[in-house]
LOTI-155812 format. One record per atom (N, C-alpha, C): residue in three letters; atom name; x, y, z. Coordinates in Angstrom, 3 decimals, padded with zeros to 6 digits. Layout:
<pts>
   aa  at         x         y         z
  ALA  CA         X         Y         Z
...
</pts>
This chain:
<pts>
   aa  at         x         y         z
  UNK   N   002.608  -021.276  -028.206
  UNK  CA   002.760  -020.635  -029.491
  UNK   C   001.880  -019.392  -029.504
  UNK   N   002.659  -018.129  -030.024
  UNK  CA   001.715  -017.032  -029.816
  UNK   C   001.531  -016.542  -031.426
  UNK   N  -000.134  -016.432  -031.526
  UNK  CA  -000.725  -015.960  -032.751
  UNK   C  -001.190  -014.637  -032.454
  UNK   N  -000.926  -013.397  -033.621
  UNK  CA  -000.648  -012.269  -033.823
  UNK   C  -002.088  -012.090  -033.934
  UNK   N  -003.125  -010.884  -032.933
  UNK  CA  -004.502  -010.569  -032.928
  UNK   C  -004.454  -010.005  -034.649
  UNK   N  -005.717  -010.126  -034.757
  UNK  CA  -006.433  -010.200  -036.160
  UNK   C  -006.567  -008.484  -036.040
  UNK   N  -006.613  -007.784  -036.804
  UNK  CA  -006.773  -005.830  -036.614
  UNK   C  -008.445  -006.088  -036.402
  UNK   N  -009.253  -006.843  -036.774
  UNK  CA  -010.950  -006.635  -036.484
  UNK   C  -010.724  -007.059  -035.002
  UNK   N  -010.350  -008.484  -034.111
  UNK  CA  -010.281  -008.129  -032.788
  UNK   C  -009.504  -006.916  -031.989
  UNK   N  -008.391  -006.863  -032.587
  UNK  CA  -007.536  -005.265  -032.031
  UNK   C  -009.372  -004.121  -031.742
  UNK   N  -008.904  -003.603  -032.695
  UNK  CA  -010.326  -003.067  -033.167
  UNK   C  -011.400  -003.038  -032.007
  UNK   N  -012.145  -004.261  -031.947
  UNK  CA  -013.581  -004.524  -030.988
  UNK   C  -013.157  -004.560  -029.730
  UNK   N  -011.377  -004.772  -029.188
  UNK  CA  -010.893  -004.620  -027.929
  UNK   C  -010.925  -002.918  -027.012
  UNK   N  -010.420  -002.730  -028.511
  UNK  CA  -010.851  -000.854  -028.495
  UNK   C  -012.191  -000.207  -028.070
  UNK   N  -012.650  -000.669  -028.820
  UNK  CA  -013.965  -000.056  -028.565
  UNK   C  -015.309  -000.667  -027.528
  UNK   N  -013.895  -002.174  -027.239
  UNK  CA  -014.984  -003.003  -025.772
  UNK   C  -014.219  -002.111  -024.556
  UNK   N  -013.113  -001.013  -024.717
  UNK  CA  -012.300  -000.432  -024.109
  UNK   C  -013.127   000.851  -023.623
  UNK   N  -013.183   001.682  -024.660
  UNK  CA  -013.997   002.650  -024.943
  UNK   C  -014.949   002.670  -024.241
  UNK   N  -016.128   001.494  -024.497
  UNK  CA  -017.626   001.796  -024.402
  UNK   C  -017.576   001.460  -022.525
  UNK   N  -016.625   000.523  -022.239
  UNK  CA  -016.632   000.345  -020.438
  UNK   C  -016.499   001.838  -019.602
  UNK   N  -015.155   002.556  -020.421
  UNK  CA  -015.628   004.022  -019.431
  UNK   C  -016.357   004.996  -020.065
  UNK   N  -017.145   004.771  -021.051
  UNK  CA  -018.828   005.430  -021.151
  UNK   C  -019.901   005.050  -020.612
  UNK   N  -019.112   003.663  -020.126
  UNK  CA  -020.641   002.903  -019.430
  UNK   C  -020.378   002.959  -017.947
  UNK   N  -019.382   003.155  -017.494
  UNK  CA  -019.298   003.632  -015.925
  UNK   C  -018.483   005.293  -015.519
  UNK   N  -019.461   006.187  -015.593
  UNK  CA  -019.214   007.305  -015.352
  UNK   C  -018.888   007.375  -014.548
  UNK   N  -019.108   007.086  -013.569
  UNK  CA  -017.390   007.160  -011.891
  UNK   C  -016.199   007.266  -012.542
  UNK   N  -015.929   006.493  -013.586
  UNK  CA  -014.571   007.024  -013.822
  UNK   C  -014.366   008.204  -014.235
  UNK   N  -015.529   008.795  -014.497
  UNK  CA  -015.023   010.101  -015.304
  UNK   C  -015.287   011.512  -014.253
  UNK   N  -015.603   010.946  -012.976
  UNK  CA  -016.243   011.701  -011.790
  UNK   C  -014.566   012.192  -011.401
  UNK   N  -014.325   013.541  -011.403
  UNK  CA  -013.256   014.121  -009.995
  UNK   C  -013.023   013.704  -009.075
  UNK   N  -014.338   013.251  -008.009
  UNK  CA  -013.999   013.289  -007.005
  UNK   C  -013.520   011.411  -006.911
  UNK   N  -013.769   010.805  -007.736
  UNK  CA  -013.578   009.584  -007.704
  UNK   C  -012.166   009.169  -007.423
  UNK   N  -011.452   010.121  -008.838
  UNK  CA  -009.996   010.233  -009.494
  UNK   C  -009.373   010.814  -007.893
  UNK   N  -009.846   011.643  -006.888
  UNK  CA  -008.909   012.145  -006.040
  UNK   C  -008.821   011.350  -005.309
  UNK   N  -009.880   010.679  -004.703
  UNK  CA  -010.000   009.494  -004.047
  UNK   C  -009.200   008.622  -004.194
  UNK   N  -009.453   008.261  -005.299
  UNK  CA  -007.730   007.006  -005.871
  UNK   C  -006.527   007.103  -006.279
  UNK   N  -006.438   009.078  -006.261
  UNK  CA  -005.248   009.017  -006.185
  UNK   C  -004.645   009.559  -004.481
  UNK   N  -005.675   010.235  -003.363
  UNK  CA  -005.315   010.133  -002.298
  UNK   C  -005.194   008.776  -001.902
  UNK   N  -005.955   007.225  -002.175
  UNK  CA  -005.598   006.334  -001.622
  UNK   C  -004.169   005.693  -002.019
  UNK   N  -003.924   005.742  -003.261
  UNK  CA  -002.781   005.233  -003.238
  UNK   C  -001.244   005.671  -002.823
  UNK   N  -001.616   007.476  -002.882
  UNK  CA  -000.655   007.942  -002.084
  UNK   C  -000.123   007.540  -000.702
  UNK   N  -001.365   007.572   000.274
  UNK  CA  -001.160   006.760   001.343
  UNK   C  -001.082   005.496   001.269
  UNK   N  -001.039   004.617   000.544
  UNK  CA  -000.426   002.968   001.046
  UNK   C   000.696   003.423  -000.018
  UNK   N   001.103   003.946  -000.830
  UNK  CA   002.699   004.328  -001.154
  UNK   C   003.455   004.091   000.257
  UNK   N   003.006   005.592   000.613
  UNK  CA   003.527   005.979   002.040
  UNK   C   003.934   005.116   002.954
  UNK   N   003.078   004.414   003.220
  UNK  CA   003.125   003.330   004.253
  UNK   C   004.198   002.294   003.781
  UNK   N   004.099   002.058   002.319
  UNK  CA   004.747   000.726   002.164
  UNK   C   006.624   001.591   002.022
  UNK   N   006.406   002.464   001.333
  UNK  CA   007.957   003.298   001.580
  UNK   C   008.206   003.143   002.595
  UNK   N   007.854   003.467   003.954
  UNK  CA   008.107   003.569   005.142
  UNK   C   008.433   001.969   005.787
  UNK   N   007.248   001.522   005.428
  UNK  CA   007.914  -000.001   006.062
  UNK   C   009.021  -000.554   005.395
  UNK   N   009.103  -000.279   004.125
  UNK  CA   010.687  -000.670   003.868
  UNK   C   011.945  -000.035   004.037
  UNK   N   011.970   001.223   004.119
  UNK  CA   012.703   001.604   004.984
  UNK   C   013.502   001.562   006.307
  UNK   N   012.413   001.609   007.335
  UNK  CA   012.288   000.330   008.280
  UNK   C   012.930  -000.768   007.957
  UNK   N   012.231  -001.753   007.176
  UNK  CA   013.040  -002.739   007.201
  UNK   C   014.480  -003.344   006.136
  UNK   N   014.552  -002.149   005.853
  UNK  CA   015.712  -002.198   004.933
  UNK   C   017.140  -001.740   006.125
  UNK   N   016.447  -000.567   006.935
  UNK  CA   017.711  -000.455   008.048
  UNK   C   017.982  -001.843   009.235
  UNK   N   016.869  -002.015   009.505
  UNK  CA   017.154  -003.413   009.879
  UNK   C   018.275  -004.061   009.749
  UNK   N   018.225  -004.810   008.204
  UNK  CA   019.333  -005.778   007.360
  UNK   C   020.321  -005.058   007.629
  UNK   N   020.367  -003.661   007.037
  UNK  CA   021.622  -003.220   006.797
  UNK   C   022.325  -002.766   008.291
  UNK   N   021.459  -002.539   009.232
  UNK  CA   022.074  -002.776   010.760
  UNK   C   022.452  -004.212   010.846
  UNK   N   021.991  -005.310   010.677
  UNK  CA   022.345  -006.592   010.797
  UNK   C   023.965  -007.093   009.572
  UNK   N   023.334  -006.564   008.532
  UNK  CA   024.541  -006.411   007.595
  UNK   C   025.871  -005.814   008.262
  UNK   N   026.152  -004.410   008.510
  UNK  CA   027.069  -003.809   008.642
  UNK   C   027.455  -003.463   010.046
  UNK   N   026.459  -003.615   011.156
  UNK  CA   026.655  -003.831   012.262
  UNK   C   026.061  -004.222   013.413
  UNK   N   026.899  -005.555   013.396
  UNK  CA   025.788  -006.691   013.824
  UNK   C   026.006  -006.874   015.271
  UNK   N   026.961  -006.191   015.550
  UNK  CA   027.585  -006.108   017.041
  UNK   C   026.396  -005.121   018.174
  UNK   N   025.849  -004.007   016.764
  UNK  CA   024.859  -003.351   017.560
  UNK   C   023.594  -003.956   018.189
  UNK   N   022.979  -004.179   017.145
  UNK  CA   022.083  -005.551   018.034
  UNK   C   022.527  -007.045   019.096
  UNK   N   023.929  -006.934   018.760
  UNK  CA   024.028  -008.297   019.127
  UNK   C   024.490  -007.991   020.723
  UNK   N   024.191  -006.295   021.098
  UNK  CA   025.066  -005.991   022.389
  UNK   C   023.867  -006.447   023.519
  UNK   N   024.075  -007.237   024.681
  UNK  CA   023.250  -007.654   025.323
  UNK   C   022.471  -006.484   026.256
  UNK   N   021.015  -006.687   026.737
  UNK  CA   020.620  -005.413   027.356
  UNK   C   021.179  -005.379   028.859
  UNK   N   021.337  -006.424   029.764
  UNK  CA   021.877  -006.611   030.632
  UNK   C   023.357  -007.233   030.668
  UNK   N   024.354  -006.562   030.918
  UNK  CA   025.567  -006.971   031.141
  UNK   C   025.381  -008.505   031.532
  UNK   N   026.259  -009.475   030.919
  UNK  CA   026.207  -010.932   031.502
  UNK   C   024.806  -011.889   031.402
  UNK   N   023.606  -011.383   030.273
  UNK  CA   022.735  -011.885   030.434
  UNK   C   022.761  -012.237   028.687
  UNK   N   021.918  -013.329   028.146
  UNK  CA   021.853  -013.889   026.826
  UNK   C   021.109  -012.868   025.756
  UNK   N   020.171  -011.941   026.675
  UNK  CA   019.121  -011.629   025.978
  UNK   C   019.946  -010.421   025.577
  UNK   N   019.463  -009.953   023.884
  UNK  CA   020.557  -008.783   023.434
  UNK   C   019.790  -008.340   022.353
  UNK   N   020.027  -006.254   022.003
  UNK  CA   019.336  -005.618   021.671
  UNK   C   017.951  -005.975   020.531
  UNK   N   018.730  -007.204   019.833
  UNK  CA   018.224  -007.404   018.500
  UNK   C   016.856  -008.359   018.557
  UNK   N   016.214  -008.716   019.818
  UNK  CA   015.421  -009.418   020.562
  UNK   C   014.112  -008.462   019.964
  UNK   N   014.703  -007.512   021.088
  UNK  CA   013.257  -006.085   021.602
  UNK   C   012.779  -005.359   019.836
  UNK   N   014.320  -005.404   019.242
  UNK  CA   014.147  -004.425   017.839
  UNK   C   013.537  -005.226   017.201
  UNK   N   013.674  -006.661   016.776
  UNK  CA   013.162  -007.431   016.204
  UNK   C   011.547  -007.576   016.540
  UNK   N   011.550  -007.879   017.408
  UNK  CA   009.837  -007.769   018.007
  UNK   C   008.981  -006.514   017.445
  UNK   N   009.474  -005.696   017.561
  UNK  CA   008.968  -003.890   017.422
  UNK   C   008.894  -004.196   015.752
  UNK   N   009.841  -004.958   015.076
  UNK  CA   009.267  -004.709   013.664
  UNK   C   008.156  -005.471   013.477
  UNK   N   008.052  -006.671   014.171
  UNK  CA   006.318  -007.314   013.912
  UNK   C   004.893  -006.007   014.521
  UNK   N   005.651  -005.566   015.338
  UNK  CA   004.766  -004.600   016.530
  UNK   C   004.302  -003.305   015.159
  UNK   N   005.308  -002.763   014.593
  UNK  CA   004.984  -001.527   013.429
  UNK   C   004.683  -002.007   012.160
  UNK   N   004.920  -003.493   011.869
  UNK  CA   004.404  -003.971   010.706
  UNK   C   002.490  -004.256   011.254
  UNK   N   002.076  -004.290   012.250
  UNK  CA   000.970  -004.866   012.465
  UNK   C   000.246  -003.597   012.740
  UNK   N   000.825  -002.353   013.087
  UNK  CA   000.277  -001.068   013.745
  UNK   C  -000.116  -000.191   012.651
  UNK   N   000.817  -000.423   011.314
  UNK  CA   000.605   000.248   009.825
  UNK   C  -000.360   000.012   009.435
  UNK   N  -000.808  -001.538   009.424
  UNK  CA  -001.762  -002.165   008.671
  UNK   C  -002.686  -001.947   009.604
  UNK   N  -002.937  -001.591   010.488
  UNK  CA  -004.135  -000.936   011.881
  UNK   C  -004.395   000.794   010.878
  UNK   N  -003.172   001.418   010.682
  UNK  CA  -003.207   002.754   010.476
  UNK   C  -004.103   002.767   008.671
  UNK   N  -003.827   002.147   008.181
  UNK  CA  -004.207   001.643   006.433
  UNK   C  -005.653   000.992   006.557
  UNK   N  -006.133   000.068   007.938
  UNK  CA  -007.410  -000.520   007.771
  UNK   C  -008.296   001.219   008.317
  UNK   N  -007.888   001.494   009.471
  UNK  CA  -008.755   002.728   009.980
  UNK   C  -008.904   003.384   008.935
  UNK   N  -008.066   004.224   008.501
  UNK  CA  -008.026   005.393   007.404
  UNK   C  -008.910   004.833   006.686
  UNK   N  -008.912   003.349   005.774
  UNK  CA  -009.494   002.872   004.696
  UNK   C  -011.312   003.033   004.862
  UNK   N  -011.569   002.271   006.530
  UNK  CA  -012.559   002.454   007.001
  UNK   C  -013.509   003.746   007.437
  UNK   N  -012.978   004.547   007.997
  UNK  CA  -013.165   006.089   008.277
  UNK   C  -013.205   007.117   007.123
  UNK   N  -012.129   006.498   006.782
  UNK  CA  -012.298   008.650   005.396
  UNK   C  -012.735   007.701   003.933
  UNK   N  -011.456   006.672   003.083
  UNK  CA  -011.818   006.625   001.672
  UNK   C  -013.040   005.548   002.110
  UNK   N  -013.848   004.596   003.138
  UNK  CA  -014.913   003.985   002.497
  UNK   C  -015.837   005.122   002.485
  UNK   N  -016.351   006.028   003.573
  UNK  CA  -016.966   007.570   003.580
  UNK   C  -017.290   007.619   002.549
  UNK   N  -015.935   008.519   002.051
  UNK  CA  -016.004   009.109   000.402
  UNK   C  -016.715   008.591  -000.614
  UNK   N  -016.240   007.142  -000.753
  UNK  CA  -016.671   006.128  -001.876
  UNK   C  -017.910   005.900  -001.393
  UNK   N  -018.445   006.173  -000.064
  UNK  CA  -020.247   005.334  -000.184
  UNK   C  -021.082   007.275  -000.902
  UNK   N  -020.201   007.843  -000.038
  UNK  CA  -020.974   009.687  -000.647
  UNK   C  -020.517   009.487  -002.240
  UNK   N  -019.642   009.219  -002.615
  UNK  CA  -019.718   009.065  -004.735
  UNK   C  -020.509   008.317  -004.803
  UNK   N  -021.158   007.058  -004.445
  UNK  CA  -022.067   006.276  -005.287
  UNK   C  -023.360   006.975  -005.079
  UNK   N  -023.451   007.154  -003.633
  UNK  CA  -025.013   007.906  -003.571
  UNK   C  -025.131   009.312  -004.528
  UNK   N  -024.264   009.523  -004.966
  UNK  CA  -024.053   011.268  -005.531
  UNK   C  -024.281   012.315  -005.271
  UNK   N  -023.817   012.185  -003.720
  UNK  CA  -023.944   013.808  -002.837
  UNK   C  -022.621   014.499  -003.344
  UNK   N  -023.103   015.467  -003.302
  UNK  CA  -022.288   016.619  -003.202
  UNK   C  -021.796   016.851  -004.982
  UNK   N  -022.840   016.631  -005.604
  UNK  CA  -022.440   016.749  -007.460
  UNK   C  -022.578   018.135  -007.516
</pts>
C-alpha cells in the first residue's frame, strides 16, 4: 500500500538534497564533471561496440547460418562458427582488459590529482 509523502518530508528531502552537493564540492569541481563524463563516454563505447558485435553474431546465426556452419576443412566436423564463437569470448574479455587499463592508468590518475587538488 503506497502512502502519499507529507509536503514537510517532500520539503526536508529537498533540502537533505541541496545541503549533500554543498557539502561535497567535487561535485561542483569541472574537472570532476569531465572526468565522469569522459568515463562514461568510454564504457558507452565499449558496451555499443560489444553489442554490435554481438548482435551481428545472432543475426549471422539468424539469417545465415550456413555461413558459420561452412566447415574450415573440406570433409572435417569442425566449422566456421567454432573459431568466431571463441573470438567473441576472446573480445568480450580483451574490452574489459581495454576498460580495466584505461580505468587504472588515466580516470584513477585524474580522480587521485582531484582529491589531492592539484592543478585548481
Amino acid at each position: 500500500m503506497e502512502h502519499p509523502v507529507p509536503a514537510v518530508a517532500g520539503a526536508a528531502m529537498e533540502s537533505m538534497a541541496a545541503s549533500a552537493t554543498a557539502a561535497h564540492p567535487l561535485l561542483n569541481d569541472s574537472r570532476f564533471r569531465d572526468l565522469v563524463r569522459k568515463r562514461r563516454t568510454f564504457a558507452w563505447s565499449l558496451t555499443l561496440l560489444m553489442l554490435a558485435i554481438y548482435f551481428a553474431f545472432i543475426l549471422t546465426l539468424a539469417f545465415s547460418p550456413k555461413l558459420l556452419g561452412t566447415p574450415i576443412v573440406s570433409g572435417e566436423p569442425s566449422t566456421w562458427g567454432i573459431p568466431v564463437g571463441f573470438g567473441m569470448f576472446v573480445l568480450t574479455f580483451a574490452l574489459v582488459a581495454v576498460y580495466v587499463h584505461r580505468a587504472n592508468s588515466v580516470h584513477d590518475v585524474i580522480a587521485a590529482a582531484i582529491r589531492a587538488g592539484d592543478g585548481q
